[in-house]
C-alpha positions in Angstrom: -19.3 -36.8 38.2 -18.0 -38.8 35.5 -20.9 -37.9 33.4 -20.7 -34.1 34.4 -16.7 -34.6 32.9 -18.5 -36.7 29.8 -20.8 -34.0 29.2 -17.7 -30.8 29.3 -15.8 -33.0 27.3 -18.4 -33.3 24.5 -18.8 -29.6 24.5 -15.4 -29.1 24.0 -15.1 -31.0 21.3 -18.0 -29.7 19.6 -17.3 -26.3 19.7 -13.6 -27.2 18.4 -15.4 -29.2 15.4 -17.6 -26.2 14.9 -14.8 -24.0 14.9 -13.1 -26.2 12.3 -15.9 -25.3 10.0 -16.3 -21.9 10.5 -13.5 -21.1 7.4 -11.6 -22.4 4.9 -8.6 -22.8 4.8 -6.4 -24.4 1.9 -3.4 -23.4 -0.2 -3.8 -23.1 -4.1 -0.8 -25.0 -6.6 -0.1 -25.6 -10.4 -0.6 -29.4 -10.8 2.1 -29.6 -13.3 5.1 -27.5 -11.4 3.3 -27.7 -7.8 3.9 -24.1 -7.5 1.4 -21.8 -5.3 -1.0 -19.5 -7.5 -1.8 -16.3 -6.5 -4.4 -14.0 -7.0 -6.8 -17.0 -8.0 -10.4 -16.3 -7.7 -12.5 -18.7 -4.5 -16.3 -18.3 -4.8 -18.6 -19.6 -2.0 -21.9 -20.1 -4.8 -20.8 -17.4 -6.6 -22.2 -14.7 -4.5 -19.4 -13.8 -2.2 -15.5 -14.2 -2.4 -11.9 -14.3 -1.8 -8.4 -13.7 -3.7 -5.3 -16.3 -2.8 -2.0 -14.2 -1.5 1.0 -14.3 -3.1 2.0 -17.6 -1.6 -1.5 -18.9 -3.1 -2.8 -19.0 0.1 -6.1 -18.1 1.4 -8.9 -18.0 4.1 -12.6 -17.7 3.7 -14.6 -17.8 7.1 -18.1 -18.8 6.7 -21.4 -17.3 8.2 -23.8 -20.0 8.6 -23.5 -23.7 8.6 -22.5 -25.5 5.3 -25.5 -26.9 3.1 -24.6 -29.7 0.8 -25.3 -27.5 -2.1 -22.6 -25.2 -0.8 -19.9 -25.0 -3.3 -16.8 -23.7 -4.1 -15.8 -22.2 -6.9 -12.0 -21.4 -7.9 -10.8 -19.8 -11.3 -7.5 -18.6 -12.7 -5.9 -16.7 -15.5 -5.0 -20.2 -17.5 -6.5 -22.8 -15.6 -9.7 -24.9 -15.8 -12.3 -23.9 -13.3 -12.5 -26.0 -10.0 -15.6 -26.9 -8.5 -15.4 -28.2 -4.9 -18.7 -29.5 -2.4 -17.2 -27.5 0.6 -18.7 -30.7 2.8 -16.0 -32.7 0.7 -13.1 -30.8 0.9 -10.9 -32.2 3.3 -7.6 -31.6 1.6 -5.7 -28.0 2.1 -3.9 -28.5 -0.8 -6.3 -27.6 -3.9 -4.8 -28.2 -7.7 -5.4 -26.5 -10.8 -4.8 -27.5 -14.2 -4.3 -25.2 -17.0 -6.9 -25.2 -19.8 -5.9 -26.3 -23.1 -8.4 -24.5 -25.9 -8.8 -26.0 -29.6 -7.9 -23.2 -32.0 -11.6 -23.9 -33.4 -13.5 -23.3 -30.4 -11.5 -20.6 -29.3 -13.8 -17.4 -31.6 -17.1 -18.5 -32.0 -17.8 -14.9 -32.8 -18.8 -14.2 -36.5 -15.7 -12.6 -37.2 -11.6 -12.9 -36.0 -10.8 -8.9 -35.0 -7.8 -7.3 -35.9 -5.8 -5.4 -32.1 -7.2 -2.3 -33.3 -10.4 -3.4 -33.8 -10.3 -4.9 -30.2 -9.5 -1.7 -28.9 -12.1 0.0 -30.9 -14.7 -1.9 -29.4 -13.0 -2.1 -25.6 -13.7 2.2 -25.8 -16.8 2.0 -27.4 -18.3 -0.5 -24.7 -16.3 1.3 -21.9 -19.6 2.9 -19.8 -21.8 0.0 -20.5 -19.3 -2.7 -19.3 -18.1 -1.3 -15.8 -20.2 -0.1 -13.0 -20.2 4.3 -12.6 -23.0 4.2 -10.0 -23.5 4.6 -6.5 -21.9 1.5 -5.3 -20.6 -0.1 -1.1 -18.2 -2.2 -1.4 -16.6 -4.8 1.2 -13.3 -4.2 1.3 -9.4 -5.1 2.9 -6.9 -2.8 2.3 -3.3 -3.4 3.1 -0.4 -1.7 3.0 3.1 -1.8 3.5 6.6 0.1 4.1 10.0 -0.7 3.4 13.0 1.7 4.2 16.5 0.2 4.0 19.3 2.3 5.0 22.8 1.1 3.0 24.7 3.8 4.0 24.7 5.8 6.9 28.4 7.8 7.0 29.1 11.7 8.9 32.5 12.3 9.1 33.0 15.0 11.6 36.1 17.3 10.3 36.0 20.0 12.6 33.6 20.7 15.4 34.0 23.8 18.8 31.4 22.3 20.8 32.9 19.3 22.9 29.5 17.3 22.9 29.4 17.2 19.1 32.0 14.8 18.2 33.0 11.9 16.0 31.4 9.8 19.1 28.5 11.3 19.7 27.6 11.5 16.0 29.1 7.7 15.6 26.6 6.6 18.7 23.5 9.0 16.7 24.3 6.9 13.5 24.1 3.7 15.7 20.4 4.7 17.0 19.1 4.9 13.3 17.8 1.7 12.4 19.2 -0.2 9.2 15.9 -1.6 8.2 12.5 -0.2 9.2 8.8 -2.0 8.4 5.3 -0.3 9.2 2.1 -2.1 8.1 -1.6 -0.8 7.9 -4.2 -3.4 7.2 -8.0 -1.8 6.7 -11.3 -4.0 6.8 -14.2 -2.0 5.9 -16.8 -0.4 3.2 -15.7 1.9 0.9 -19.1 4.2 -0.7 -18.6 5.5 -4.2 -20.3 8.3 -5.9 -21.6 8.3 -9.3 -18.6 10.6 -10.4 -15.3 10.6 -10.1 -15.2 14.2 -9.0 -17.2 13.6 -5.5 -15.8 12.6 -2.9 -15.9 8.9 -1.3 -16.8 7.8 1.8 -15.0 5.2 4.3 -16.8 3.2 7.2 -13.6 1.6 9.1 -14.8 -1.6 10.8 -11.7 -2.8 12.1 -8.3 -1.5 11.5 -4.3 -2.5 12.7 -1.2 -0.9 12.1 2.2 -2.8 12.8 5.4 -1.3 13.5 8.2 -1.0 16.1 7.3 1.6 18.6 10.9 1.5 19.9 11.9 3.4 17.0 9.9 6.5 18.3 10.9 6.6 21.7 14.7 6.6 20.4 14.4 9.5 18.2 12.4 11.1 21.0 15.0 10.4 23.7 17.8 11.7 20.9 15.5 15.0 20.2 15.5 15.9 24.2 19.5 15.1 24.4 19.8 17.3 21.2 17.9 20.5 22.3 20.1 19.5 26.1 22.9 20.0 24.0 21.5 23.4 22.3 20.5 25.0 25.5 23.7 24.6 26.7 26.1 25.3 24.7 24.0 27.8 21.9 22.9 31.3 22.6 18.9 32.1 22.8 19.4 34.9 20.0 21.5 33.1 17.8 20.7 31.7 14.4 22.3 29.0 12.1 24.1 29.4 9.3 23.9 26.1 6.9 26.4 25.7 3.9 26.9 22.7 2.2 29.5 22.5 -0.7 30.1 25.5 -3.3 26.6 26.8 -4.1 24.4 26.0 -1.8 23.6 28.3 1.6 20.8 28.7 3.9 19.8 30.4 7.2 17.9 29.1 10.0 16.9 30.9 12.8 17.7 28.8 16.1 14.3 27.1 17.8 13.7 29.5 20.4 11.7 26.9 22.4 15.0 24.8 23.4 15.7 27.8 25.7 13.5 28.8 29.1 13.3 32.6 29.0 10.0 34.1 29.6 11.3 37.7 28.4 11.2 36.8 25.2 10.7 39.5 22.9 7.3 39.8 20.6 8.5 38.9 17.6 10.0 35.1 18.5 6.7 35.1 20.0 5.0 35.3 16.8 7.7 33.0 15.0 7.4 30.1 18.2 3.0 30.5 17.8 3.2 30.3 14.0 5.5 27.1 14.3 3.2 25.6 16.5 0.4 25.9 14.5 2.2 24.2 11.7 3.4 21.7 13.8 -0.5 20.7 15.1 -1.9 21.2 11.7 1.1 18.1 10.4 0.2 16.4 13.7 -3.9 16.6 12.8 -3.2 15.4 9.4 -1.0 12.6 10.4 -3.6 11.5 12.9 -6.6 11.7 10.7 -6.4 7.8 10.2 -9.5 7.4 8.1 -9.5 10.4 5.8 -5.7 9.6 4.8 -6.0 6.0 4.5 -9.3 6.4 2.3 -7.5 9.0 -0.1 -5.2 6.3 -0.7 -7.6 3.8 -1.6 -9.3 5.8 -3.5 -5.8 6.7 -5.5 -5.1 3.0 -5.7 -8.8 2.2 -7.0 -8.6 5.4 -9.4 -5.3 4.5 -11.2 -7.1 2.6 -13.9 -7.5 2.5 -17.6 -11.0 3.2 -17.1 -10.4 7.0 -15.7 -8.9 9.7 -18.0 -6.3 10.9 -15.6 -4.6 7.6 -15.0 -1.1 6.5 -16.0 -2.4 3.8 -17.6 -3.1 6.0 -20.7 -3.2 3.1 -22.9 -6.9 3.5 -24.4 -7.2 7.2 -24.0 -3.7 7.8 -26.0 -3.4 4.4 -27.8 -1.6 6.2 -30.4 1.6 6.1 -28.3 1.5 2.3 -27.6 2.2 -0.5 -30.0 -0.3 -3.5 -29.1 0.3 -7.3 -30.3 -2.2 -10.1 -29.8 -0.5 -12.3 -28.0 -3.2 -15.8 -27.4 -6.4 -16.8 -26.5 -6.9 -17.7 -23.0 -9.3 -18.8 -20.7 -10.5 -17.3 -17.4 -13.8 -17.6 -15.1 -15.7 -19.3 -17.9 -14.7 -16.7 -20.6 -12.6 -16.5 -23.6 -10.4 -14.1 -23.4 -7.6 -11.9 -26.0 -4.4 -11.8 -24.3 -2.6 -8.2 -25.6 0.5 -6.8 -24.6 1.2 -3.3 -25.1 4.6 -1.1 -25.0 5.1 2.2 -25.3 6.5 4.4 -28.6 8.5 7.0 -26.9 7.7 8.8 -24.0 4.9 7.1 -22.2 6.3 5.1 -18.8 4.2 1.7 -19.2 4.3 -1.5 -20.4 2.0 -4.4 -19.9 -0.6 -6.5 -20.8 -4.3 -6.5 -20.8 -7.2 -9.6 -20.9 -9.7 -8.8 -22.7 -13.1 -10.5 -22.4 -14.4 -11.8 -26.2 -17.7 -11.7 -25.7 -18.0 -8.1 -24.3 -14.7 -6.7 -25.0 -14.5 -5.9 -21.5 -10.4 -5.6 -19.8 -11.1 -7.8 -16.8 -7.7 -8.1 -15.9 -4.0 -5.7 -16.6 -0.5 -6.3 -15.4 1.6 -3.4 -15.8 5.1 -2.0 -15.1 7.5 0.9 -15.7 10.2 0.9 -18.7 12.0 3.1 -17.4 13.2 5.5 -14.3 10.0 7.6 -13.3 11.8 10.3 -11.6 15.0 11.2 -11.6 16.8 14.0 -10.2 20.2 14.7 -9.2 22.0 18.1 -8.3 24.9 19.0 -6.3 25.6 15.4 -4.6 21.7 15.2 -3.9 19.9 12.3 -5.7 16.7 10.9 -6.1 15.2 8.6 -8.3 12.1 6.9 -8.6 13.0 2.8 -10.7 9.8 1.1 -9.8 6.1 1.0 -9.9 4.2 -2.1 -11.0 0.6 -3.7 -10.4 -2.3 -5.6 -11.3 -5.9 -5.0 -11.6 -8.9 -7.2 -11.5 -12.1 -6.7 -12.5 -15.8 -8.9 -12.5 -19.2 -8.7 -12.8 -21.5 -7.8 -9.8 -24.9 -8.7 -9.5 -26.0 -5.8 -11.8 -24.1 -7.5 -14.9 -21.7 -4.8 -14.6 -18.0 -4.8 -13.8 -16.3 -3.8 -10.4 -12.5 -3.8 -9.1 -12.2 -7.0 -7.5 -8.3 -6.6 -6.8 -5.8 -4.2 -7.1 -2.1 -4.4 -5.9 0.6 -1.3 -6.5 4.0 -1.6 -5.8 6.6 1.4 -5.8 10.4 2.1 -4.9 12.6 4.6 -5.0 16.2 5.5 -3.8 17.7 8.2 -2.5 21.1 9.3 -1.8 23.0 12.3 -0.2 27.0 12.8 -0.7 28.3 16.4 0.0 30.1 18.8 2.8 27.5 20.0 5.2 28.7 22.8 7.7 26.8 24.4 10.3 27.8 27.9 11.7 26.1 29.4 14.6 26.5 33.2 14.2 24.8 36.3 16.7 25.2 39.9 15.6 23.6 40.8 19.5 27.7 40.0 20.9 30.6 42.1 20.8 33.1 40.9 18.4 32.8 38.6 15.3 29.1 37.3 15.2 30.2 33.5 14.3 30.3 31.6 17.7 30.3 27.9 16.7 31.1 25.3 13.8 30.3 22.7 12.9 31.9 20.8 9.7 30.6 17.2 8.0 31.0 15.1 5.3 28.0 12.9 4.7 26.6 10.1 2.7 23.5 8.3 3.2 22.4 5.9 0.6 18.5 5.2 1.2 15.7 2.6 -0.3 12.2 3.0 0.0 10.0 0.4 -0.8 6.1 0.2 -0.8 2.9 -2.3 -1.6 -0.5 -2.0 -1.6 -3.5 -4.9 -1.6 -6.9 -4.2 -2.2 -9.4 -6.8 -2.4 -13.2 -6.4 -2.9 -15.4 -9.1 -1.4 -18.8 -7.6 -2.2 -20.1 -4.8 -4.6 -23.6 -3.5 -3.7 -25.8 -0.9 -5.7 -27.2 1.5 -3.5 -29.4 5.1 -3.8 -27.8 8.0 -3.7 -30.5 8.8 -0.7 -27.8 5.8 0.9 -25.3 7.9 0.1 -25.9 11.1 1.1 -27.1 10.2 4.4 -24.2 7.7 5.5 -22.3 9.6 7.9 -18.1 8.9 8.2 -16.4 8.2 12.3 -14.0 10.6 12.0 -12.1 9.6 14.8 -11.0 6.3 14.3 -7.7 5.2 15.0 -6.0 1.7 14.1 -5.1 -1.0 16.9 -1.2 -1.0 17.5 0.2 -4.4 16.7 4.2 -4.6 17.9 3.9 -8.0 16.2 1.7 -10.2 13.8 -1.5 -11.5 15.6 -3.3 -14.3 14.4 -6.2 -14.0 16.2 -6.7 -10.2 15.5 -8.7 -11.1 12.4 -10.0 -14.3 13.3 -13.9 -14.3 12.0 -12.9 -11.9 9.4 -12.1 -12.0 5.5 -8.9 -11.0 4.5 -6.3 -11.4 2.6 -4.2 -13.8 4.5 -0.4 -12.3 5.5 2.5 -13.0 3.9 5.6 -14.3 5.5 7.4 -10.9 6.1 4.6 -9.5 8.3 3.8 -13.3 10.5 7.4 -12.5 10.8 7.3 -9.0 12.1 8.0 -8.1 15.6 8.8 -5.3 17.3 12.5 -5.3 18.7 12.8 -5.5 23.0 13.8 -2.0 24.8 
């Protein structure tokens, strides 16, 4: 017996040691200000990796047992490169130090170039340097969703049906939440086509998407009381009239289908089938997980200085941008020209751009907005559109040519509504006037929206267009529901690891 215990004992512990090695795990800091670095570059060899969070943070699980010749390899913007025997690394803290250059090593080129020679030869090396072919790339995609409510006010001035009133709209108000997160995270391969006018394709390997659930069954349960409400107290016939201060005026017929009359006549037939086929066709869309999601990696991917019909016109219309050399820098092994560029007049972004000295390749670009995006505002009704920022990372696959290895995209916007709203039920099938109810508002709602995207690439892989072609898309995949951050959801998997906002997540108790 005691040998039979001896025996489950040392199994247990092996497999708990074996565990222990099956990733990495360590957190990235500045060895002068001990602060975390993100988006540093960790190799395994130099054949596959992995980008630290925001928080400098990352995770690289490992295939196979470790090797002594197994090494790590971790490189920053700045920063000397680290080389680490993974068999020796027994710290989780890893330091950096930033890499001082000597003015005289820094151009060993035959010549020092002026900013508009740099960016003469950046376009003229454009198609040789980054990769336009049929490529599969490894890939986690996260995403994430803000929405702050700061102001949620209806002040009910005048109202002739008893149900709506001040306290009913108060309790409404009180259902909507103040603050609302969703989260998508996306592990899978992403196939491009040699042009940017095909289409992609998206295999989904494993896919989560984190929210409160709650919040749907509330607005459900206030929808049902709502069309109670209707049935009751509004006429089957009837339709809405909608006025909202001086100007502005709209009908709405009534939604026939919060009423239970099987005589209805043929044309509210037509109107109720042609609103349910909109209403499926939103609800298809919304549900088509994979298609959606892979348009908007493929946007996020595609909003580079390397396609024409990017924002980031700062090569294709570098007559609109003022450009200043900045320093010489060092990152992955490679000199590089720091250059910052602003726009004249009109163009929307400012940033700055690393370019590689030997190939005068961009390998890296922080950018951000100078100024409101959109902005529109009529009649009490405002939206505007103050934020969109990101960063883009780029190096060489095994075909000497440049990939995305990360890209991040942050937007926000605001919007806000302050104006009378009045709602008139009229019927011109009774005797008498045709207005039978009223209802009169004033509202103000003050909104925040708030959004971020993460994209990193672990592997790029050439393959044929015959691989292409003949790789078939599930359709009907749909994401695992999360109502709060699981650890062990990704466990074996490379990602990028979560920041503190989403282990914090969790779906509020009914």
């Amino acid at each position: 017996m005691k040998n039979l215990l001896r025996f489950i004992l040392i199994l247990f512990y092996s497999s708990q040691t074996l565990q222990a090695q099956d990733a990495i795990r360590a957190k990235i800091i500045d060895s002068t200000t001990q602060k975390p670095i993100a988006f540093a570059t960790v190799e395994l060899n130099k054949n596959s990796g992995i980008i630290s969070n925001e928080n400098g943070v990352f995770q690289m699980y490992l295939n196979r047992k470790t090797t002594v010749n197994d090494t790590l390899f971790i490189n920053c913007l700045g920063y000397e490169t680290k080389r680490i025997a993974v068999q020796k690394l027994t710290d989780s803290i890893i330091v950096l130090s930033e890499k001082s250059i000597a003015l005289d090593e820094v151009l060993l080129s035959n010549k020092n170039y002026s900013v508009e020679e740099i960016l003469e030869k950046i376009s003229e090396n454009l198609i040789n340097n980054y990769d336009f072919n049929f490529t599969k790339s490894r890939l986690f995609y996260r995403a994430s969703y803000t929405t702050n409510i700061h102001k949620k006010d209806v002040e009910l001035k005048k109202s002739s049906i008893p149900e709506f009133n001040q306290a009913f709209t108060d309790s409404v108000l009180q259902i909507i939440p103040k603050t609302s997160d969703y989260y998508i995270e996306i592990l899978g391969d992403l196939f491009h086509p040699n042009a940017l006018d095909k289409a992609h394709k998206l295999h989904i390997v494993k896919a989560s998407k984190l929210y409160d659930k709650n919040n749907e069954i509330t607005f459900n349960g206030l929808e049902k009381k709502l069309n109670a409400i209707l049935k009751k107290r509004v006429k089957r016939d009837s339709y809405f009239k909608i006025k909202s201060g001086f100007l502005l005026g709209t009908k709405l017929d009534i939604d026939s289908t919060a009423f239970s009359n099987p005589e209805e006549d043929e044309a509210l037939k037509k109107n109720q089938a042609m609103l349910e086929a909109e209403k499926k066709k939103a609800q298809e869309e919304q549900e088509d997980f994979l298609n959606y999601r892979k348009k908007a990696l493929v946007r996020l991917k595609n909003n580079s200085f390397i396609n024409e019909d990017s924002p980031l016109n700062f090569l294709e219309k570098s007559n609109r941008y003022n450009f200043e050399l900045l320093d010489h820098l060092f990152l992955n092994g490679n000199f590089v020209y720091k250059i910052t560029f602003t726009p004249k007049r009109k163009e929307d972004f400012k940033g700055v751009i690393y370019v590689n000295t030997d190939d005068f390749a961009i390998i890296r670009v922080d950018y951000e907005n100078v100024k409101l995006l959109k902005n529109f505002k009529l009649f009490g009704v405002s939206f505007k559109r103050h934020l969109e920022k990101g960063t883009l990372i780029y190096s060489k696959n095994n075909m000497n040519k440049y990939g995305l290895k990360y890209a991040e995209a942050e937007k926000g916007n605001t919007f806000e509504i302050k104006r009378p709203l009045k709602v008139i039920e009229k019927n011109k099938h009774t005797k008498g006037r045709r207005k039978q109810n009223e209802i009169s508002t004033q509202i103000n709602f003050i909104t925040s929206n708030l959004s971020k995207q993460e994209l990193v690439v672990f592997e790029n892989e050439n393959i044929t267009e015959t691989t292409f072609t003949n790789f078939t898309e599930k359709a009907n995949i749909k994401p695992t529901y999360l109502p709060q951050y699981d650890p062990k959801f990704w466990e074996g998997y490379q990602v990028i690891k979560p920041n503190q906002a989403i282990k914090d997540f969790k779906s509020m108790e009914e």
